[in-house]
PDB file as gemmi writes it, atoms N, CA and C in Angstrom:
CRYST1    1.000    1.000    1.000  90.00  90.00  90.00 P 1                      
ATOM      1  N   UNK A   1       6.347  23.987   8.356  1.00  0.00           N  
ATOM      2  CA  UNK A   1       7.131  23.283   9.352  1.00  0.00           C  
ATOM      3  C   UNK A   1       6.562  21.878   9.515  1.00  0.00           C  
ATOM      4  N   UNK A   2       7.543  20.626   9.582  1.00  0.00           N  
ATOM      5  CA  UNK A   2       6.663  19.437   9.968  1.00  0.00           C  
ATOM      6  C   UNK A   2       5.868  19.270  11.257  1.00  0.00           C  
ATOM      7  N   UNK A   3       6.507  19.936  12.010  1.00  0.00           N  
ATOM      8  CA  UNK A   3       4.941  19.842  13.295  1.00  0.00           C  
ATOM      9  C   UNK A   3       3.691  20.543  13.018  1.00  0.00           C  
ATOM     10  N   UNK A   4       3.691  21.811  12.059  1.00  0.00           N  
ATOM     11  CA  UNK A   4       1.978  21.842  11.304  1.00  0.00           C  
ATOM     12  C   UNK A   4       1.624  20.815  10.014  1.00  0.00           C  
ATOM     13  N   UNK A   5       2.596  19.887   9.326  1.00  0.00           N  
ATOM     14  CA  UNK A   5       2.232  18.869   8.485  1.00  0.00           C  
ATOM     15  C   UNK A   5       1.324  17.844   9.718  1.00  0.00           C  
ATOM     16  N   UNK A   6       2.304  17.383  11.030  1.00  0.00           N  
ATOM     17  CA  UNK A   6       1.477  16.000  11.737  1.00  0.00           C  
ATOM     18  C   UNK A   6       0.120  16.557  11.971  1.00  0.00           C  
ATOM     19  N   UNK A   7       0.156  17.841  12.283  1.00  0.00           N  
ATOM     20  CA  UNK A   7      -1.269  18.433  12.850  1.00  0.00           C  
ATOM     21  C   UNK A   7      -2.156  18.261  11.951  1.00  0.00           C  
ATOM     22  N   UNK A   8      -2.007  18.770  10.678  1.00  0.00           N  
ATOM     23  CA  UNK A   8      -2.931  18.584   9.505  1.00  0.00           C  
ATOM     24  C   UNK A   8      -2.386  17.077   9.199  1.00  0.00           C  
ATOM     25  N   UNK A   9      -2.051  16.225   9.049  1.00  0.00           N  
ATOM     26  CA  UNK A   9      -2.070  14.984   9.075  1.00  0.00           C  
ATOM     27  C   UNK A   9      -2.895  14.191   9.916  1.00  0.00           C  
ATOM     28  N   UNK A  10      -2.719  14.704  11.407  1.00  0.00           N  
ATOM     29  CA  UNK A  10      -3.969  14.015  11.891  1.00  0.00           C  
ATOM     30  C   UNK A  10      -5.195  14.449  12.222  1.00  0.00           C  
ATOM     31  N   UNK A  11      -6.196  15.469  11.184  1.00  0.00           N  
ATOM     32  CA  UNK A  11      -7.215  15.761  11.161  1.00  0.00           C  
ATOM     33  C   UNK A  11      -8.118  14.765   9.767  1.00  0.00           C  
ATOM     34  N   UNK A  12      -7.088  14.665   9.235  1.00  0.00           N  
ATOM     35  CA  UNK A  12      -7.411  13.861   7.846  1.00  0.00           C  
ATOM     36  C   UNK A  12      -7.344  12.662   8.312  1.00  0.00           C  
ATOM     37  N   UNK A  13      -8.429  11.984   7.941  1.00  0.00           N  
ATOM     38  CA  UNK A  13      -8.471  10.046   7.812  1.00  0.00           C  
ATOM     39  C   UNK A  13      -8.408   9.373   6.685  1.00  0.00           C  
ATOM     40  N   UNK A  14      -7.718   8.373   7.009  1.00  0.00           N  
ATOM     41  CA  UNK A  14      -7.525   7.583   6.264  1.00  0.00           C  
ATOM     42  C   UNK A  14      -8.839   6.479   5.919  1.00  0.00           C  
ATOM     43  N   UNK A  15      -8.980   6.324   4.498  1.00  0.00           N  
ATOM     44  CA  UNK A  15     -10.422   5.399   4.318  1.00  0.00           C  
ATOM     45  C   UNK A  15     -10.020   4.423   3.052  1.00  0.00           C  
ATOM     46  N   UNK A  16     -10.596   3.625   3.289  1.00  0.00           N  
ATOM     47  CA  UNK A  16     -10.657   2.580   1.923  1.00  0.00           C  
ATOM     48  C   UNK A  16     -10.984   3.090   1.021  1.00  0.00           C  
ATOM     49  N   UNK A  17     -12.907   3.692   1.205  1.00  0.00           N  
ATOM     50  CA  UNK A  17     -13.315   4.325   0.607  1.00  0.00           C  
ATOM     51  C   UNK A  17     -13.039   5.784  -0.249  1.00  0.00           C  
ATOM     52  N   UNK A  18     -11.964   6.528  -0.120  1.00  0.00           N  
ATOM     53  CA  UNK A  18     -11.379   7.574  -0.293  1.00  0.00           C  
ATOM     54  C   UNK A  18     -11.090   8.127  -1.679  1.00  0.00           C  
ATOM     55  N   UNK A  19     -11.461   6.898  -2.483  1.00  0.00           N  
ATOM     56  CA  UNK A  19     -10.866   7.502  -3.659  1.00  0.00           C  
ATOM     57  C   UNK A  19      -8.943   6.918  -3.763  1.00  0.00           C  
ATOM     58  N   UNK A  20      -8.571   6.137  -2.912  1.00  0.00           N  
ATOM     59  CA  UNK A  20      -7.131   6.288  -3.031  1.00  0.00           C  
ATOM     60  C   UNK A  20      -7.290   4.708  -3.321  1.00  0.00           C  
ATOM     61  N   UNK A  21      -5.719   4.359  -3.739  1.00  0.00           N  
ATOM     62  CA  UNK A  21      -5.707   3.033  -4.224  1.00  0.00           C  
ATOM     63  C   UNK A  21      -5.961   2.363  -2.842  1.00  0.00           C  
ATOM     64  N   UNK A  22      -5.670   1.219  -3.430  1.00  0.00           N  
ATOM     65  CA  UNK A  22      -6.664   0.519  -2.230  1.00  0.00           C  
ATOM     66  C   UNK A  22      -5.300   0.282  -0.887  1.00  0.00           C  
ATOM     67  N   UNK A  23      -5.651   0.029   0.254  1.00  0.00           N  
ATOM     68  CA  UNK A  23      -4.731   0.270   1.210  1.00  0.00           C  
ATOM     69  C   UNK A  23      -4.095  -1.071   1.524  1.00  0.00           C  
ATOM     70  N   UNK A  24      -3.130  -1.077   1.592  1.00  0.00           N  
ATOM     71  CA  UNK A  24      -1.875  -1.509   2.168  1.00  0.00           C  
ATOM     72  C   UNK A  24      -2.480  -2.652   3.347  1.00  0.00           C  
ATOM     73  N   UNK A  25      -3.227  -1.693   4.160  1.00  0.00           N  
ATOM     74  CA  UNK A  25      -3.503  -2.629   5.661  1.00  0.00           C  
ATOM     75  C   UNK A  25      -4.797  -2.842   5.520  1.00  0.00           C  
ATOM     76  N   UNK A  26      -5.504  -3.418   4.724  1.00  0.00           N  
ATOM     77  CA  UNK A  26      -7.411  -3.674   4.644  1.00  0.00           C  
ATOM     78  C   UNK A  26      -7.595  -4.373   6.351  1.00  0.00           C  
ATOM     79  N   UNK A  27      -6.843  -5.198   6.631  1.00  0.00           N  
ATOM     80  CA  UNK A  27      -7.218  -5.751   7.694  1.00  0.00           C  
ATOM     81  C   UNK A  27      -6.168  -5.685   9.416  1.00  0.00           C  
ATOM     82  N   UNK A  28      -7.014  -5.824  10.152  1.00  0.00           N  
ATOM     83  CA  UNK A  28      -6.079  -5.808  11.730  1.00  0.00           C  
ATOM     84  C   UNK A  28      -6.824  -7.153  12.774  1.00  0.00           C  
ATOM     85  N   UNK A  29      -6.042  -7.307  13.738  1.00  0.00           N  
ATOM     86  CA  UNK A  29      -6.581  -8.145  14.757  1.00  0.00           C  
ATOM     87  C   UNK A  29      -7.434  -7.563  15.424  1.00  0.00           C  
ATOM     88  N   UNK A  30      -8.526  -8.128  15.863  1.00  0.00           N  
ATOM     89  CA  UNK A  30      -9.733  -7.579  16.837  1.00  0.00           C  
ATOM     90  C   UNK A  30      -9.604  -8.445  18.067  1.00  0.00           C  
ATOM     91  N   UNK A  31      -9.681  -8.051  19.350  1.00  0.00           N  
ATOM     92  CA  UNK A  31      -9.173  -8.613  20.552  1.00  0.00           C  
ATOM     93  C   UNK A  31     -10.066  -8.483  21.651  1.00  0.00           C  
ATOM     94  N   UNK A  32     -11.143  -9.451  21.909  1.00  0.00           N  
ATOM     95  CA  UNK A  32     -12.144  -8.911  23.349  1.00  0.00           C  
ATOM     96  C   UNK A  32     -11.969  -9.777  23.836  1.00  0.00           C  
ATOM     97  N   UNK A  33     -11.590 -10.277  25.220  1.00  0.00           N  
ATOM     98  CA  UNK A  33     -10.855 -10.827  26.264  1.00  0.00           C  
ATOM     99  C   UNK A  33     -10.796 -12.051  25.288  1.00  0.00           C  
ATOM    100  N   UNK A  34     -11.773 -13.521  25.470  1.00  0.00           N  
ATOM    101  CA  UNK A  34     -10.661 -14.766  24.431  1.00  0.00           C  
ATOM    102  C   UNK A  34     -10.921 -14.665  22.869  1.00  0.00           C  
ATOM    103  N   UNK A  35     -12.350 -13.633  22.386  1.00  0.00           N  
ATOM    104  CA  UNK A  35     -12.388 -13.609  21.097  1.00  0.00           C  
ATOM    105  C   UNK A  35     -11.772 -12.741  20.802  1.00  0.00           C  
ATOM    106  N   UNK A  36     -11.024 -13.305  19.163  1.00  0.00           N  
ATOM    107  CA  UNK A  36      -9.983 -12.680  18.263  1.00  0.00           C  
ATOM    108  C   UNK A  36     -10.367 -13.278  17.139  1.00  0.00           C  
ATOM    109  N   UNK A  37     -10.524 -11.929  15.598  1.00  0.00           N  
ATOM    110  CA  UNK A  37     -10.754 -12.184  14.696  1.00  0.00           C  
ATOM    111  C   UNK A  37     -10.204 -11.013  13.631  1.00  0.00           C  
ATOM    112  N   UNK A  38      -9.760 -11.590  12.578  1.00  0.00           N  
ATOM    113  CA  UNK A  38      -9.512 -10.574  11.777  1.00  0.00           C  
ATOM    114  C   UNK A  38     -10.684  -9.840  11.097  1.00  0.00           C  
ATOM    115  N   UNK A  39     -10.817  -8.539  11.751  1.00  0.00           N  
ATOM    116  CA  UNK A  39     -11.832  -7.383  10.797  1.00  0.00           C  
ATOM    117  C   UNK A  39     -10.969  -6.632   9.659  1.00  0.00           C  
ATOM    118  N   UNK A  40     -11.765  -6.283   8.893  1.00  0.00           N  
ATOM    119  CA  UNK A  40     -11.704  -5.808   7.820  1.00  0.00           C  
ATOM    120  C   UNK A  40     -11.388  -3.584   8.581  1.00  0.00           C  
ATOM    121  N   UNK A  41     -10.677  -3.164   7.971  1.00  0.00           N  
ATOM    122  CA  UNK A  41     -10.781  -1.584   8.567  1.00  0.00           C  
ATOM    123  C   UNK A  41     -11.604  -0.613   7.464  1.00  0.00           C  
ATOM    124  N   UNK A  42     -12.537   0.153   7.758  1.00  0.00           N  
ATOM    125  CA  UNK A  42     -12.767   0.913   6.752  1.00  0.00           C  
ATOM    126  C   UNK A  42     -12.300   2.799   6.624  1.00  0.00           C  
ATOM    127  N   UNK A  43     -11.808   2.734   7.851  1.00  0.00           N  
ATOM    128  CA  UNK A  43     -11.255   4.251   8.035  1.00  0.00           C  
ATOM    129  C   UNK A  43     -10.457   3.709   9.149  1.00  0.00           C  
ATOM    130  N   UNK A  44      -9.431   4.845   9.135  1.00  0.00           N  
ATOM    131  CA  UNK A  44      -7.979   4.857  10.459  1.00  0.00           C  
ATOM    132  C   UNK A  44      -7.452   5.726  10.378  1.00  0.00           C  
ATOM    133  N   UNK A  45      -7.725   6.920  11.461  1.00  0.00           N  
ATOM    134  CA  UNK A  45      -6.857   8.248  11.463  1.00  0.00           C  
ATOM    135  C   UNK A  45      -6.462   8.130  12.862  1.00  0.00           C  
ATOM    136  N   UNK A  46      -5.188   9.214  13.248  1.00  0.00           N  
ATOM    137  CA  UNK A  46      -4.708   8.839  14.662  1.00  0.00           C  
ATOM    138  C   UNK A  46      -5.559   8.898  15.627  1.00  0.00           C  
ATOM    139  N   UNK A  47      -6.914   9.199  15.977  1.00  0.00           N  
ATOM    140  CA  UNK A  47      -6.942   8.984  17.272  1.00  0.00           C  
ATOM    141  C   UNK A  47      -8.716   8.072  16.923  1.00  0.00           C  
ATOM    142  N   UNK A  48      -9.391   7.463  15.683  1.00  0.00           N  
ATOM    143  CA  UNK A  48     -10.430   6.942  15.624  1.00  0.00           C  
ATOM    144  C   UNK A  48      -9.931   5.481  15.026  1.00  0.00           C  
ATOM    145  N   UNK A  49     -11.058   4.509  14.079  1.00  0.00           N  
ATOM    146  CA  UNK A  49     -11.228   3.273  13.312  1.00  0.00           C  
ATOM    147  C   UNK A  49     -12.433   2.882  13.176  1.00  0.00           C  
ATOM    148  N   UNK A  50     -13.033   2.727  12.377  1.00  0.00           N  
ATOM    149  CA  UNK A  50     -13.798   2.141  11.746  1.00  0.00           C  
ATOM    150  C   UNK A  50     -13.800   0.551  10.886  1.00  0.00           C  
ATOM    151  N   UNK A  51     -14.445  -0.339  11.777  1.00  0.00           N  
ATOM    152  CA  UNK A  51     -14.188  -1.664  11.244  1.00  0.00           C  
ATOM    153  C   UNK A  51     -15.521  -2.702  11.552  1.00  0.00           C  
ATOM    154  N   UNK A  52     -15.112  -3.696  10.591  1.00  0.00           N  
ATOM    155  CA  UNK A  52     -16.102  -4.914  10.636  1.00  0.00           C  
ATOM    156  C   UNK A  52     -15.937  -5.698  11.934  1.00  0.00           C  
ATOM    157  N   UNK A  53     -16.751  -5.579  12.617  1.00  0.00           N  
ATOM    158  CA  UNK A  53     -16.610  -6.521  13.659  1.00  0.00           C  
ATOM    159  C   UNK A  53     -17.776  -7.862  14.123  1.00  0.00           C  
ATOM    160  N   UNK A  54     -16.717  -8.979  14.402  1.00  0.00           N  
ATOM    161  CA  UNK A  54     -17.680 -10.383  14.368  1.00  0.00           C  
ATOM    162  C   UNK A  54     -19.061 -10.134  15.315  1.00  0.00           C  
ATOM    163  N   UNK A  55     -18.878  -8.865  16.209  1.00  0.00           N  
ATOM    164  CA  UNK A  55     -20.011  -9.084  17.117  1.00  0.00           C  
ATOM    165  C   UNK A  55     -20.159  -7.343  17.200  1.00  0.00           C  
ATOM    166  N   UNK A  56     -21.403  -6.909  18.363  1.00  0.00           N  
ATOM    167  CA  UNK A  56     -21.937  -5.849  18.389  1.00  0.00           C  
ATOM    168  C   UNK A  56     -21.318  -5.404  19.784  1.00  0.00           C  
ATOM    169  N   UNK A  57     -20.860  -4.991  20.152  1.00  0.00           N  
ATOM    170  CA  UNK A  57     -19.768  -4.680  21.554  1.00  0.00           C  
ATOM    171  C   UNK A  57     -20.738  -3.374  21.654  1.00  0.00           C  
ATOM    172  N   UNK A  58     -21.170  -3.098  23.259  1.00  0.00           N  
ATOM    173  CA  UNK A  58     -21.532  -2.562  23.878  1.00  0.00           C  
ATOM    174  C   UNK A  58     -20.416  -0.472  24.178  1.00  0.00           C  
ATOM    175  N   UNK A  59     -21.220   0.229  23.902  1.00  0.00           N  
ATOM    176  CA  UNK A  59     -20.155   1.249  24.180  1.00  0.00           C  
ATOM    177  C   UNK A  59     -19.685   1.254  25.100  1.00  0.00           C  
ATOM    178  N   UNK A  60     -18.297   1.969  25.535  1.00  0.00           N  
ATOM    179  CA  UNK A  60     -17.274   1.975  26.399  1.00  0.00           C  
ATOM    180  C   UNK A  60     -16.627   0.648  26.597  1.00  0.00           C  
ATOM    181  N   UNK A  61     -17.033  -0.082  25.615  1.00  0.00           N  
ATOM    182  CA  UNK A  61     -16.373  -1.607  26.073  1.00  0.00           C  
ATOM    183  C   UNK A  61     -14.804  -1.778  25.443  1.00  0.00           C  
ATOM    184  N   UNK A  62     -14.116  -2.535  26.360  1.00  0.00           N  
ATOM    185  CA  UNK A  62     -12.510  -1.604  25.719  1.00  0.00           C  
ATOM    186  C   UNK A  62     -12.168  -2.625  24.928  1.00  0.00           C  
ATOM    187  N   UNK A  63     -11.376  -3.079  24.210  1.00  0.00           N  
ATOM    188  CA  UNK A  63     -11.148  -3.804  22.483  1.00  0.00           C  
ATOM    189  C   UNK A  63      -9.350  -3.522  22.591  1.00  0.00           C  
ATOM    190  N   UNK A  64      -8.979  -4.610  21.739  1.00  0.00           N  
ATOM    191  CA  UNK A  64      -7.647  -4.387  21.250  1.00  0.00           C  
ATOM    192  C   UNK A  64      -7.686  -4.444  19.670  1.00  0.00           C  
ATOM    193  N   UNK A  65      -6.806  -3.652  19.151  1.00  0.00           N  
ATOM    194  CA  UNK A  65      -6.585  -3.877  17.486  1.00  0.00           C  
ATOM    195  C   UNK A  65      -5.405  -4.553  17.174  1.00  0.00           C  
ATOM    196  N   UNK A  66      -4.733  -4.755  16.534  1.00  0.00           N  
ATOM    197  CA  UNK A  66      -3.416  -5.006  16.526  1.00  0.00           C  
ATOM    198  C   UNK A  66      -3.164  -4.929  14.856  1.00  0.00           C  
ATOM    199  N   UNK A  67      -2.525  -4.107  14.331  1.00  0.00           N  
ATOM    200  CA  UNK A  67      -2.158  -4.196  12.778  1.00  0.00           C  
ATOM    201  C   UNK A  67      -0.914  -4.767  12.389  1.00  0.00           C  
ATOM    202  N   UNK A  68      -0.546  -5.604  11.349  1.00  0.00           N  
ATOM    203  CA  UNK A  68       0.750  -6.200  11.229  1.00  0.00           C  
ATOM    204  C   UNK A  68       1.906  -5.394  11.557  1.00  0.00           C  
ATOM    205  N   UNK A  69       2.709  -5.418  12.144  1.00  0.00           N  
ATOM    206  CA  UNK A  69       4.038  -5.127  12.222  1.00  0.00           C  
ATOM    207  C   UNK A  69       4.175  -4.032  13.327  1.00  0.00           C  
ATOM    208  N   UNK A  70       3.194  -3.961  14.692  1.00  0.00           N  
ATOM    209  CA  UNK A  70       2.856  -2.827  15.187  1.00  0.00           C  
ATOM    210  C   UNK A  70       2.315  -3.590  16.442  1.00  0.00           C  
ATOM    211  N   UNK A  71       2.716  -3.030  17.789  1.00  0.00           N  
ATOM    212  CA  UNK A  71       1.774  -3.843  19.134  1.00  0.00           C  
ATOM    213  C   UNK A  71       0.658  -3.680  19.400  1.00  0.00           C  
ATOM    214  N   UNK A  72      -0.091  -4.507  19.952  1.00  0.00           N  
ATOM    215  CA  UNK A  72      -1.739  -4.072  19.868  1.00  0.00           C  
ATOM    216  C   UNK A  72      -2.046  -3.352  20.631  1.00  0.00           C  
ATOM    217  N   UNK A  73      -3.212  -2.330  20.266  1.00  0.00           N  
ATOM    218  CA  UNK A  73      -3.693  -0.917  20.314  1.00  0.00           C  
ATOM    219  C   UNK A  73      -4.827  -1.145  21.565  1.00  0.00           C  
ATOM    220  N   UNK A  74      -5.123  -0.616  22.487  1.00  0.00           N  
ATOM    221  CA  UNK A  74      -6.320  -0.237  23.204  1.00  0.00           C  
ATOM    222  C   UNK A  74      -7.094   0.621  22.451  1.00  0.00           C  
ATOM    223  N   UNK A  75      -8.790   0.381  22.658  1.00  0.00           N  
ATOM    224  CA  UNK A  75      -9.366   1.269  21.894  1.00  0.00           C  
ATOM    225  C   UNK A  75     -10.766   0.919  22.790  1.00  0.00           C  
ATOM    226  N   UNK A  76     -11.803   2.268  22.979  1.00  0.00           N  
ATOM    227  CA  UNK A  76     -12.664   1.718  23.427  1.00  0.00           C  
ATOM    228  C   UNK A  76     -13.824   2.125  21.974  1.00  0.00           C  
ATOM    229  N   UNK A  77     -15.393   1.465  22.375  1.00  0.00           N  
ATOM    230  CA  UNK A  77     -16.185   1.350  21.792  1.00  0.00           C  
ATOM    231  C   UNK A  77     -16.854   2.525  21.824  1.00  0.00           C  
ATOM    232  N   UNK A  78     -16.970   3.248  20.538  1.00  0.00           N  
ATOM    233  CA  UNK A  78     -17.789   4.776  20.259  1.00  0.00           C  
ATOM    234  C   UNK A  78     -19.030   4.033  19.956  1.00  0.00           C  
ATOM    235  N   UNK A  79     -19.564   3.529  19.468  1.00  0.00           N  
ATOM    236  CA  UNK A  79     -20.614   2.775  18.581  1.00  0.00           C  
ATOM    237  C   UNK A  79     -20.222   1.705  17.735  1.00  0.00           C  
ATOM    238  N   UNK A  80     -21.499   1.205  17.900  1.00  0.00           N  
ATOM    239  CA  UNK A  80     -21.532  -0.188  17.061  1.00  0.00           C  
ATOM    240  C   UNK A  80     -22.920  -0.644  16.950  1.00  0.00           C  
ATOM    241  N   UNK A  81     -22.871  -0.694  15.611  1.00  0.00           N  
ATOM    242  CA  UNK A  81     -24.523  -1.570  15.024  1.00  0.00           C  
ATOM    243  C   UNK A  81     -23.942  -1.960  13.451  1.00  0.00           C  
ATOM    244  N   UNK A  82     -24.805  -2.944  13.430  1.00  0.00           N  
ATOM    245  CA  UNK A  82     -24.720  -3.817  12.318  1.00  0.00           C  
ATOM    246  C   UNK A  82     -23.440  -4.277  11.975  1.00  0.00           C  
ATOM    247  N   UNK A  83     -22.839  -4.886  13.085  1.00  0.00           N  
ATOM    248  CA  UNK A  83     -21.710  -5.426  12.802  1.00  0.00           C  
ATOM    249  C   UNK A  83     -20.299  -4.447  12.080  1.00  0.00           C  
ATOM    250  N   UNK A  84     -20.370  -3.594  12.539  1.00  0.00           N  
ATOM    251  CA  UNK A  84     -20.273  -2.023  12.428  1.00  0.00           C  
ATOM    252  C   UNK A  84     -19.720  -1.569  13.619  1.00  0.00           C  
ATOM    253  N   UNK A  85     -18.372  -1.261  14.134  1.00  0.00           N  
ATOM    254  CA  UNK A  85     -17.730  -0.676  15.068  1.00  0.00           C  
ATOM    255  C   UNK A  85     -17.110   0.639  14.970  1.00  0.00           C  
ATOM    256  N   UNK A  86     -17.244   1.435  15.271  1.00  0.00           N  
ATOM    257  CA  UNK A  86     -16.065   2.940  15.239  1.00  0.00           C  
ATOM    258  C   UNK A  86     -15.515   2.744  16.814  1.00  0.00           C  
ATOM    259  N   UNK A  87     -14.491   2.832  16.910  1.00  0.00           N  
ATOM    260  CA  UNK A  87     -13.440   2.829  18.357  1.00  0.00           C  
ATOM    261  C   UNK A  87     -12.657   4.144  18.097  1.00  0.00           C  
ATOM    262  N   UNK A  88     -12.466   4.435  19.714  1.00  0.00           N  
ATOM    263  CA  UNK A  88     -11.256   5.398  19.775  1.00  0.00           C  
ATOM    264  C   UNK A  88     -10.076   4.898  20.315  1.00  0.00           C  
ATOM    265  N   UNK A  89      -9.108   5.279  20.176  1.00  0.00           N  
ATOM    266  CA  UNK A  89      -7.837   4.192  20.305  1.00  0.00           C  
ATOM    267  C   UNK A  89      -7.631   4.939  21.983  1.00  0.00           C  
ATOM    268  N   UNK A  90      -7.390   4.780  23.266  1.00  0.00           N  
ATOM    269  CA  UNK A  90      -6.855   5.147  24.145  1.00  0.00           C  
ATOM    270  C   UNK A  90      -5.216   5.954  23.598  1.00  0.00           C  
ATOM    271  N   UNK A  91      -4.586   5.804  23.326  1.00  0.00           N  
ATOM    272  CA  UNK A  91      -3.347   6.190  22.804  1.00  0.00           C  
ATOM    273  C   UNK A  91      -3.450   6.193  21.417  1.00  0.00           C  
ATOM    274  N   UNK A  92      -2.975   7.691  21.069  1.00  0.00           N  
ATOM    275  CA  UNK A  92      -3.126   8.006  19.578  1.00  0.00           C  
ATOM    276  C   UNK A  92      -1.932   7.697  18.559  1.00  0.00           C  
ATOM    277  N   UNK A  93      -2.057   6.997  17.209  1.00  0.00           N  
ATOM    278  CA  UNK A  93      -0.956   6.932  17.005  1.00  0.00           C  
ATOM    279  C   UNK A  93      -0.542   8.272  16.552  1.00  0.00           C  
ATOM    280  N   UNK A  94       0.806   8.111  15.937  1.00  0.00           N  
ATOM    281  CA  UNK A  94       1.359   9.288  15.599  1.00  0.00           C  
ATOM    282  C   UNK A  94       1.089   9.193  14.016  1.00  0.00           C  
ATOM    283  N   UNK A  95       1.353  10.383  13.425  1.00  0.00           N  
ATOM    284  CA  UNK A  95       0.573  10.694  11.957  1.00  0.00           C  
ATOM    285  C   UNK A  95       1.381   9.528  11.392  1.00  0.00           C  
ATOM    286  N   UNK A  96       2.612   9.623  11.359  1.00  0.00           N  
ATOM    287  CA  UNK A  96       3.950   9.198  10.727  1.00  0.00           C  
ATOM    288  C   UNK A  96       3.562   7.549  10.053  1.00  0.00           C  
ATOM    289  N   UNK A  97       2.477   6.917  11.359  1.00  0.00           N  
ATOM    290  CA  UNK A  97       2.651   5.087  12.108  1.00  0.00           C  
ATOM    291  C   UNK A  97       1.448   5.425  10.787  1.00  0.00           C  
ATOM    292  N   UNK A  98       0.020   6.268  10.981  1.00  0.00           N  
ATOM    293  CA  UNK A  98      -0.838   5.841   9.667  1.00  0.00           C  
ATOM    294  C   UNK A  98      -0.063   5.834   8.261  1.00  0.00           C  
ATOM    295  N   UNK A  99       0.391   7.060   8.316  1.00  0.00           N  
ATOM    296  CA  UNK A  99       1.188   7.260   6.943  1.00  0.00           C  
ATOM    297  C   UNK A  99       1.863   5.865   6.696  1.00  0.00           C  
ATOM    298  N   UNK A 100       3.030   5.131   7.273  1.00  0.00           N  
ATOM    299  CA  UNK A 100       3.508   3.988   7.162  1.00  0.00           C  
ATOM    300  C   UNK A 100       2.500   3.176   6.326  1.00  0.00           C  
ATOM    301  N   UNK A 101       1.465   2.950   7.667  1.00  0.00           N  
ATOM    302  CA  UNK A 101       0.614   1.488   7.228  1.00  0.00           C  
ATOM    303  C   UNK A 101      -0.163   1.789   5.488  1.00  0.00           C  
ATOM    304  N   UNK A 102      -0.147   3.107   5.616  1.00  0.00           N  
ATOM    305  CA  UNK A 102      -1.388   3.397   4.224  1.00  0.00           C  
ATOM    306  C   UNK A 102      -0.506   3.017   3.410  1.00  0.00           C  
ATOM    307  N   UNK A 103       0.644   3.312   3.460  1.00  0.00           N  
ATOM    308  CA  UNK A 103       1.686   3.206   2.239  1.00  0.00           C  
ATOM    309  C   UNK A 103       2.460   1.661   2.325  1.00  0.00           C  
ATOM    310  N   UNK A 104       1.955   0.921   2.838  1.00  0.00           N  
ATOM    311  CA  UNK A 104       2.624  -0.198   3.000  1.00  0.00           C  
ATOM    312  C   UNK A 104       4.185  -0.374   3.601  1.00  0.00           C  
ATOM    313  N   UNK A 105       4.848   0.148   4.022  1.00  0.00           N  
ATOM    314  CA  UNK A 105       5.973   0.336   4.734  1.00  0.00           C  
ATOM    315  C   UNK A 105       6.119  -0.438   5.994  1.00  0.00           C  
ATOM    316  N   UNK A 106       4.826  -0.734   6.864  1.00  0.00           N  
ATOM    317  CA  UNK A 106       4.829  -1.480   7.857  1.00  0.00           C  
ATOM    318  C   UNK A 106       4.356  -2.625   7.445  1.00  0.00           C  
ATOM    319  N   UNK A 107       4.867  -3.597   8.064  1.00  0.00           N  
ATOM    320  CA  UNK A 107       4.383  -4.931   8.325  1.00  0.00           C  
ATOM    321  C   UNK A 107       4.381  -6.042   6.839  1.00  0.00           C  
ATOM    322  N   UNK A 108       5.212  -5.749   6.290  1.00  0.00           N  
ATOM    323  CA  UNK A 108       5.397  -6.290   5.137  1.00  0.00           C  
ATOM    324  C   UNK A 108       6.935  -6.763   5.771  1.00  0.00           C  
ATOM    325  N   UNK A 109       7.434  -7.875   4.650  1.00  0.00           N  
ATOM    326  CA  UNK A 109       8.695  -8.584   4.319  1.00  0.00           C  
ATOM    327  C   UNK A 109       9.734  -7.987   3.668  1.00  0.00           C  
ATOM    328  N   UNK A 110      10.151  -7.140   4.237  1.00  0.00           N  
ATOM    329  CA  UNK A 110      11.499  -6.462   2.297  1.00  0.00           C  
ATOM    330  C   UNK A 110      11.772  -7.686   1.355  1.00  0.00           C  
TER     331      UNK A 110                                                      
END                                                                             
């Protein structure tokens, strides 16, 4: 049934590293009140992220993401060292929105 596909869809993450061709969305907006910079993502499953970030943000500190073609995300700070962030998104996306971005479907030009 597709409601046990999203379930097992969102236990699985999505990674650069994965073995899969290379992804569609390498990069998103990073948002802490006036700094904004594009990080690099190295994992994105619905409810985590893993990314390069310009600075070392304190845990629980809350962050915006924003990926092309998509409104920007709340997420707070799980950890961070070495310029090295994992966030949890406050609102999870849905399996469907990763699937999109991995496959390039979002945020591109037809």
């Amino acid at each position: 049934m597709w409601l046990d596909r999203n379930v097992q869809l969102a236990e699985q993450p999505w990674s650069a590293t994965a073995g899969r061709a290379a992804p569609a969305v390498p990069c998103a907006t990073y948002r802490r009140g006036v700094l904004r910079a594009k990080v690099g993502v190295h994992m994105l499953d619905c409810r985590e992220a893993v990314i390069d970030c310009p600075e070392n943000p304190r845990e629980g500190t809350l962050v915006w993401l924003t990926f092309p073609g998509i409104e920007g995300r709340a997420a707070m700070v799980l950890h961070s060292a070495g310029f090295r962030a994992r966030l949890r998104f406050v609102e999870p996306f849905h399996p469907a929105v990763i699937d999109a971005l991995a496959a390039g479907r979002i945020g591109r030009i037809p």
